[in-house]
C-alpha positions in Angstrom: 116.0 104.1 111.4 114.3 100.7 111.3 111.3 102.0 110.2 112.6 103.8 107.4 114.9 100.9 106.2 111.4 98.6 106.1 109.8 100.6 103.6 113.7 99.9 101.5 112.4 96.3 101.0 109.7 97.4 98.8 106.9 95.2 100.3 103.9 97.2 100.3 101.7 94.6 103.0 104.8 95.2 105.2 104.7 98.8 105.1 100.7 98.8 105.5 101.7 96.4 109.1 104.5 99.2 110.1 102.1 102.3 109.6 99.1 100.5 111.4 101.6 99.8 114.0 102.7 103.4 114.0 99.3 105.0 114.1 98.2 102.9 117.0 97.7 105.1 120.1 100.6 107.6 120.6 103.2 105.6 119.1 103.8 108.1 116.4 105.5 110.4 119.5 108.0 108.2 119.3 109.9 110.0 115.8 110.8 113.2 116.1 109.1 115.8 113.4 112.6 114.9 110.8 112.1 111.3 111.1 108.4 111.1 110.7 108.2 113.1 107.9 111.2 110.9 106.1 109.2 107.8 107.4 106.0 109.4 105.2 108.2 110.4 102.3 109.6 107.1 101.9 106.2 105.0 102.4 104.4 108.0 99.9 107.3 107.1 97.8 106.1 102.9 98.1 102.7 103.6 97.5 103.7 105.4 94.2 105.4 102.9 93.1 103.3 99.5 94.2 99.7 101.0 94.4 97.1 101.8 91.9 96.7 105.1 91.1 93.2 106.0 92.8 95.2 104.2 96.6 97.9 106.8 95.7 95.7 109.3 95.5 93.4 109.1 98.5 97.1 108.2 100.9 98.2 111.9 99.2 95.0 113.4 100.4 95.0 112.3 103.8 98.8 112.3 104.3 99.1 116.0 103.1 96.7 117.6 105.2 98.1 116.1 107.9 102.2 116.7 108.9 103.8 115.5 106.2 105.4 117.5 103.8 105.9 116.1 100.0 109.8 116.1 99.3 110.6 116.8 95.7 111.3 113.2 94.8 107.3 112.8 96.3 105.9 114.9 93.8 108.2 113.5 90.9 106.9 110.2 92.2 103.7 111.3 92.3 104.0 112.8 88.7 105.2 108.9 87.7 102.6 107.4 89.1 100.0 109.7 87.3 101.9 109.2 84.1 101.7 105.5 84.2 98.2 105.0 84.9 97.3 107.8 82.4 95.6 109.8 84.8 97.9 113.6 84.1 94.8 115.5 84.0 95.0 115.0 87.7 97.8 117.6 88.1 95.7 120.4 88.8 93.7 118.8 91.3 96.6 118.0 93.6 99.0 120.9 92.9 
């Protein structure tokens, strides 16, 4: 549960360190398919909120072809995110 608690302190260079960390060889093996993807929602969740939009964006890309598996509160994030930095005409595109 550590590495979900990190992303809690909303420091986006800290996450960045744990998911480089994370990536790095097999360490990923380590969470189990629950925990990973609750580790992705809640750094997806960071990114929304401390990003720019066009970071957001290219993480969401990468991140959902991969295992992880937007929650809800990721695409209402998401849908934030957009709103703020004017960019809605981007719904389409990543519906």
């Amino acid at each position: 549960t550590g590495l979900l608690q990190c992303c809690d302190l909303k420091d986006i260079k800290l996450a960045y360190q744990l998911n480089k960390a994370l990536e790095k060889g097999d360490n990923w093996k380590f969470l189990d398919v629950d925990r990973l993807n609750g580790y992705w929602s809640k750094f997806f969740s960071l990114l929304c909120m401390m990003e720019q939009i066009e970071v957001v964006l290219k993480w969401y890309k990468e991140m959902s072809s991969s295992l992880f598996y937007p929650s809800p509160k990721n695409i209402l994030d998401l849908l934030q995110a957009l709103d703020a930095a004017n960019q809605l005409e981007v719904i389409p595109s990543v519906w």
